[in-house]
LOVEXLO-530942 format. One record per residue: x, y, z of N, C-alpha, C, CB in turn. Coordinates in steps of 0.05 Angstrom, whole numbers, plus 5000, padded with zeros to 4 digits. Each point is the difference from the previous one (the first is absolute). Glycine has a CB too. Layout:
BEGIN
XYZXYZXYZXYZ
...
This chain:
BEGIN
622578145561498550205015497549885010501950374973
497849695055497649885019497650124990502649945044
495349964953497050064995498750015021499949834963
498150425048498649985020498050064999502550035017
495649694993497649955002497750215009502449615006
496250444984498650145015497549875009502150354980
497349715042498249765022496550064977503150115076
496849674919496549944974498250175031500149274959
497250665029498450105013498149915023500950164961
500049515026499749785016500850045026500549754965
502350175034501850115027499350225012503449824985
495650365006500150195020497349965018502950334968
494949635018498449955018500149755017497950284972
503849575020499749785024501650145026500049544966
502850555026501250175020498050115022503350114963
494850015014498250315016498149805018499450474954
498949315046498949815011500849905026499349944957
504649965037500749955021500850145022500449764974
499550425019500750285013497350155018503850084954
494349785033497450155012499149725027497750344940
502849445050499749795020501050055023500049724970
503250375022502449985029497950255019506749914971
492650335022498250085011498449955020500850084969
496849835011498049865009500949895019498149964966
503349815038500549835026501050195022501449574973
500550465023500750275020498250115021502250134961
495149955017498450155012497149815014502450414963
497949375025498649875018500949925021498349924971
504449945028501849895029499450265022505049724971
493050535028500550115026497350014998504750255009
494149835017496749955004499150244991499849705040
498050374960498550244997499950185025497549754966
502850495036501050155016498050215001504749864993
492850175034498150264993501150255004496449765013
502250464979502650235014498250095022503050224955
499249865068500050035024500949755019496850344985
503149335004501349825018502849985001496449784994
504150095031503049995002501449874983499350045037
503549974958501649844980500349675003502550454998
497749454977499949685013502349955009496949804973
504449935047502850015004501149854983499750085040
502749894957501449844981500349725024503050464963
496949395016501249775007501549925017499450024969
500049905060501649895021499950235023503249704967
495350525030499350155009497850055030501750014951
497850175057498749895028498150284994504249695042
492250314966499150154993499150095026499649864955
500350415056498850095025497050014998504050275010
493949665009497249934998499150395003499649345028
498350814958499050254991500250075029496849964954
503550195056499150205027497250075003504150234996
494049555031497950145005498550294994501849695024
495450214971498850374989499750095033496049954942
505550375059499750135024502049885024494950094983
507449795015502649935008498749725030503450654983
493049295005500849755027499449754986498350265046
502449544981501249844991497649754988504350185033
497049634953498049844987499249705027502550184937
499549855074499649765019497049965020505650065000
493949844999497049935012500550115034498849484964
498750645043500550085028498549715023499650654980
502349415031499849775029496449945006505350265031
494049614972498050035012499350115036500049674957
497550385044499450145024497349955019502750324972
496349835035496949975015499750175015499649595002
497250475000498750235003501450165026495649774978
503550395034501450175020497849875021502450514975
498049375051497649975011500250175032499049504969
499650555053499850245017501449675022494650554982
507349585036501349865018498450115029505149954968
493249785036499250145027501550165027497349644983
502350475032502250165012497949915033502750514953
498349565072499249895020498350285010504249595008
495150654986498250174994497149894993504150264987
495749464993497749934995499049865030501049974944
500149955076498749875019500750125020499749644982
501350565023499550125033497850055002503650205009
495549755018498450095016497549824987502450505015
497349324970497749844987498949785018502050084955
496749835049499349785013499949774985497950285025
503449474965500249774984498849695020504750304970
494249625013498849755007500749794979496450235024
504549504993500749794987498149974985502549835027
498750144940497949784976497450145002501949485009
498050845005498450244995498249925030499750104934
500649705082497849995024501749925021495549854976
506250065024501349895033502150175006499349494997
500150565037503650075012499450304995504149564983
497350575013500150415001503249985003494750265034
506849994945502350025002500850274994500349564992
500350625011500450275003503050074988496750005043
504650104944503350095000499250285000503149624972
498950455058500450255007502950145000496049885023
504750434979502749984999500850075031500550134947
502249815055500050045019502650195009496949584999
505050405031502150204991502649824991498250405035
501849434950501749794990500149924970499149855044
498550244952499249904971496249925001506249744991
494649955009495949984999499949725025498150124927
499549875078499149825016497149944995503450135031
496349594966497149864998498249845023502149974957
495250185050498749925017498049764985500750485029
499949304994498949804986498549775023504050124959
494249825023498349855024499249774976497750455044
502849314956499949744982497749775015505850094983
492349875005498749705008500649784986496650225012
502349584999500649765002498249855015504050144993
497349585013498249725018502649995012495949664970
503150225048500449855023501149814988496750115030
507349844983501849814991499249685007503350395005
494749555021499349794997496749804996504650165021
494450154966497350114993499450034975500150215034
501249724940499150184978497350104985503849814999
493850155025498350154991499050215016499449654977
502450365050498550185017502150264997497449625038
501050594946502050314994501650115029495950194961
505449985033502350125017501350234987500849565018
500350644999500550214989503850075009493650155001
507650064985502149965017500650294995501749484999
498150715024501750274994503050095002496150095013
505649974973502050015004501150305018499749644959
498650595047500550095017497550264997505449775004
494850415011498550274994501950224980497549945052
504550094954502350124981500549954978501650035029
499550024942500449844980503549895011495950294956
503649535027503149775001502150074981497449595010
505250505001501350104982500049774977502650325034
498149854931500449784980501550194991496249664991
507150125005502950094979498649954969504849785036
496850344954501050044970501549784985500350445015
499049454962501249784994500650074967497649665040
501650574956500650084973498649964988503249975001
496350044963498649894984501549804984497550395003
502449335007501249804993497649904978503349915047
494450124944497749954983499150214988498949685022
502250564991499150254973498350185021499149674944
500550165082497650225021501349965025494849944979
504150285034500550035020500649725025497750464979
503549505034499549695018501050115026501049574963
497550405056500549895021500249825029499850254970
501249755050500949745014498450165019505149724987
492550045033499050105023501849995021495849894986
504750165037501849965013498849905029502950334970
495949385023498549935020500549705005496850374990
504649575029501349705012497549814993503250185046
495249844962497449824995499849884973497550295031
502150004948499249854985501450304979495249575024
506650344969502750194974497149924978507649845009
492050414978498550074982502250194978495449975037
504349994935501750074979497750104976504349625016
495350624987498050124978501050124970497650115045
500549914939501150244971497950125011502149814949
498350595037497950115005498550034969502050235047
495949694955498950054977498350265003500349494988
497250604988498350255002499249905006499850274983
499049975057498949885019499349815003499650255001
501149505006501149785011502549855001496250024994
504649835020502649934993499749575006502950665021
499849244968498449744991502349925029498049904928
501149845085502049845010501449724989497650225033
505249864966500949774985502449795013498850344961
500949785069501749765031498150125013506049915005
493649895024500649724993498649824982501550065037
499949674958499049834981497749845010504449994981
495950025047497249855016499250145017501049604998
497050375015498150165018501849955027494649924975
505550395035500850025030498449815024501250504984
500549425041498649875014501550205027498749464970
499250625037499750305030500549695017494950594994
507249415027499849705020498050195020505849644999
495450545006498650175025496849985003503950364992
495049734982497150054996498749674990500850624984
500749145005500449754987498650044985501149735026
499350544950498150084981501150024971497850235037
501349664943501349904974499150214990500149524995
502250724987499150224988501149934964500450365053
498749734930500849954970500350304985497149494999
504750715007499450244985501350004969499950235047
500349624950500349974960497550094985502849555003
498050554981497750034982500050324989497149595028
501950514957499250355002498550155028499249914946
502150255061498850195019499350214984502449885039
494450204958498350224989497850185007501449734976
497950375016497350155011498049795006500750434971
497449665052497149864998498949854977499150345027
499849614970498749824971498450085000501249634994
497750605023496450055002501250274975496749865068
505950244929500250274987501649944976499750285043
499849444951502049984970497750054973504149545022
493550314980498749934982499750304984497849555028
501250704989499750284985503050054989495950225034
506249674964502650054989501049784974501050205052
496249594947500849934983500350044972499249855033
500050324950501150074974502250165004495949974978
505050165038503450205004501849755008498450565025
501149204983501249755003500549934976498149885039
500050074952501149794975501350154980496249685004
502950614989501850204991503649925006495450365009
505649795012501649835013501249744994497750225023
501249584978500049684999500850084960495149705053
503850384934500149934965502950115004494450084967
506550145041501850264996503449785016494950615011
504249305012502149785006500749764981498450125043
499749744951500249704980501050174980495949605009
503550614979501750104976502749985000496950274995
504049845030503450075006500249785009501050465014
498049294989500749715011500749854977496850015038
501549904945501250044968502350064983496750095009
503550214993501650104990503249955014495750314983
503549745045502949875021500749774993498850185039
499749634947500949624996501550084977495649625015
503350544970500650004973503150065004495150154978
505250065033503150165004501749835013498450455006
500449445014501949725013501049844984497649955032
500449904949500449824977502750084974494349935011
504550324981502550094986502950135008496250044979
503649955040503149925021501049775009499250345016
498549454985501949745007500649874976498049905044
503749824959500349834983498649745006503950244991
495749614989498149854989499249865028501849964945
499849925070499549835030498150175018505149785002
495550534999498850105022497550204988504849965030
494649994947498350084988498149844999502550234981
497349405025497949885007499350005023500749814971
501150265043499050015033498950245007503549725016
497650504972497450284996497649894993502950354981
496949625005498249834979497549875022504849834960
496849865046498750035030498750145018502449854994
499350375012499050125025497950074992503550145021
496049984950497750234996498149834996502150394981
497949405008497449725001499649975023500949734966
500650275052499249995038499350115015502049865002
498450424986498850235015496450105010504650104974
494049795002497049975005499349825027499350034944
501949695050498449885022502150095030497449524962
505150585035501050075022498150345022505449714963
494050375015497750245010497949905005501350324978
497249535018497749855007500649805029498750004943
504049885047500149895046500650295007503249435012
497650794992500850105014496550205020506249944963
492550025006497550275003497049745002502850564957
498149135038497649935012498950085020501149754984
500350315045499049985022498450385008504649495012
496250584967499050315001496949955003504050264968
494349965052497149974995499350104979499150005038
498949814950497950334976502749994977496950535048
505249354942501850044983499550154970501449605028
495450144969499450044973498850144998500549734988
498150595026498750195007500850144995498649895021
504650184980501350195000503150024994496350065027
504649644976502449984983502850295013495849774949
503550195075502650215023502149814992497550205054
502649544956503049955007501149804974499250035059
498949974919501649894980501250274991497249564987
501850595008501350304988502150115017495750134981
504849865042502350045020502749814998496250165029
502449544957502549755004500350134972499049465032
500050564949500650074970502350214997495249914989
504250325030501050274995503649915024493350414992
505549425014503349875020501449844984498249925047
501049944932502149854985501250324977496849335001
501650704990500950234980501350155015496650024972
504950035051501550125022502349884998496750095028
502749624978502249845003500949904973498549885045
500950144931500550004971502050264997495149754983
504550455020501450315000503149995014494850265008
504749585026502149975005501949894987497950045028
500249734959503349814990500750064970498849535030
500250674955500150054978502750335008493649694978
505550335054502150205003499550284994502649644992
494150395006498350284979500250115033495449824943
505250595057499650065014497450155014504249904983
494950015035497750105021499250264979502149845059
494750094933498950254983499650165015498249834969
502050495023499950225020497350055008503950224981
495649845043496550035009498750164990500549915037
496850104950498450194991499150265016499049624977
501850565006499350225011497350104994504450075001
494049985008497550244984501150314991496149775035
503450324947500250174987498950295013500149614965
500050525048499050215000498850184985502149895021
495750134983497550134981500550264994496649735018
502950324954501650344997498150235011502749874952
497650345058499050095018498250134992503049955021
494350154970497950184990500150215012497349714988
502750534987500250285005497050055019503250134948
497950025078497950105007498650264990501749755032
495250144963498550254986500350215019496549754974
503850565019500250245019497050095003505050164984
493149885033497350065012500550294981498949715059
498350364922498950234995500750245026496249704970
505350565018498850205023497150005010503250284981
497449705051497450095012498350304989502449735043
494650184950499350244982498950225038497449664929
503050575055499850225023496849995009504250344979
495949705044497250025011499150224987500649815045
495550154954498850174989500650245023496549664970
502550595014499550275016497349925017502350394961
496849695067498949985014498250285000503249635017
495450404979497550204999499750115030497149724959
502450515053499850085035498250164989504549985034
């Protein structure tokens, strides 16, 4: 007859030991779990990234630049402009076609270059086509055999950017050069200069910020040649506005070339034409109602 052991006391607690280990491991092999986080995945598993707070998105937004005011050809009708603020008189008027510019350009004498000369191109303004905004502003083509003139319109003034050399009138044998900014007098900039440079800070801002947005759309090649441009751009405004009178007085046509690149930055970034400012209409004050007229005294007879 079989005898059965009964397990000492020994054994049992080692049993009970090993039994508390297998546990233990168990419960360490899984991480610590706070309550309210999601479940961990198992092994070989693919985990979906949390859903944005308020359903947007985490991806970085594009970059951009400021909104800046697109001059419109409203700023120069009927103005009177002078080359580099003193030579020549140029007028854009409209006409029943569209617009036309009266223009009268000096110069020297083609086999004279110190004896002045003047050249009118007519009493009427000269029709000028439409060339679109191929730089972000307005442009257009003079339509004058002599001497094809190719403008942007900037606020009130507009810049010439053809031809590349100075016209030669055979008729009059008079050397004309209309490149440069066409602007107000120079006798009427200087009282405008702090609303200028206002202006001028408010452009270089969005000039800035436009490189910046360029930059983070190109790749690495055309991001040094941005790069470039915007290191070139100082002394490229400085040839264009040396020849301006009184420049450093009043700072007109650096703030006009400024506010034209930040134009032409918009274009190529593809940002659409900011909508024109409106003024607000002032809310209307209750009119006070006049006291009843008090009754005339009684008159004594």
């Amino acid at each position: 007859m079989t005898t059965l052991r009964r397990p000492t006391a020994h054994r049992l607690a080692a049993g009970a030991a090993l039994a508390w280990l297998g546990l233990a491991g168990a419960a360490l092999a899984q991480p610590m779990q706070l309550p309210g986080a999601q479940p961990f995945n198992q092994p070989g598993a693919q985990q979906s990234a949390p859903a944005s707070v308020g359903g947007q998105s985490s991806a970085p937004r594009p970059r951009t630049m400021p909104a800046i005011k697109i001059p419109g050809e409203d700023s120069l009708l009927g103005k009177s402009l002078r080359r580099n603020g003193g030579f020549g008189e140029a007028t854009l008027e409209k006409t029943g076609s569209g617009y036309g510019l009266k223009l009268r350009a000096e110069g020297f004498q083609s086999s004279n270059l110190v004896e002045p000369c003047a050249i009118s191109f007519g009493d009427t303004p000269v029709p000028v086509t439409s060339l679109g905004k191929p730089a972000g502003l307005p442009r257009y083509k003079l339509e004058a055999a002599a001497c094809p003139i190719v403008f942007d319109v900037l606020e009130g003034a507009f810049l010439v950017i053809e031809p590349e050399q100075p016209c030669v009138i055979e008729a009059a044998a008079c050397r004309i050069d209309p490149r440069g900014v066409w602007g107000p007098d120079v006798r009427t900039l200087p009282a405008r200069a702090k609303e200028t440079e206002a202006e001028r800070s408010k452009a270089e801002t969005a000039v800035r910020e436009g490189y910046r947005a360029l930059s983070a759309k190109a790749n690495l090649t055309e991001q040094r040649t941005i790069a470039r441009e915007q290191a070139g751009f100082s002394s490229e405004r400085e040839q264009i506005c040396r020849d301006f009178q009184r420049e450093g007085s009043h700072g007109f046509c650096g703030a006009r070339i400024t506010e034209a690149r930040a134009a032409s930055i918009r274009a190529r970034l593809g940002l659409p034409e900011p909508k024109p400012e409106t003024s607000k209409p002032r809310p209307a004050t209750a009119r006070r109602t006049p006291p009843p007229a008090a009754a005339p005294a009684p008159t004594i007879q």
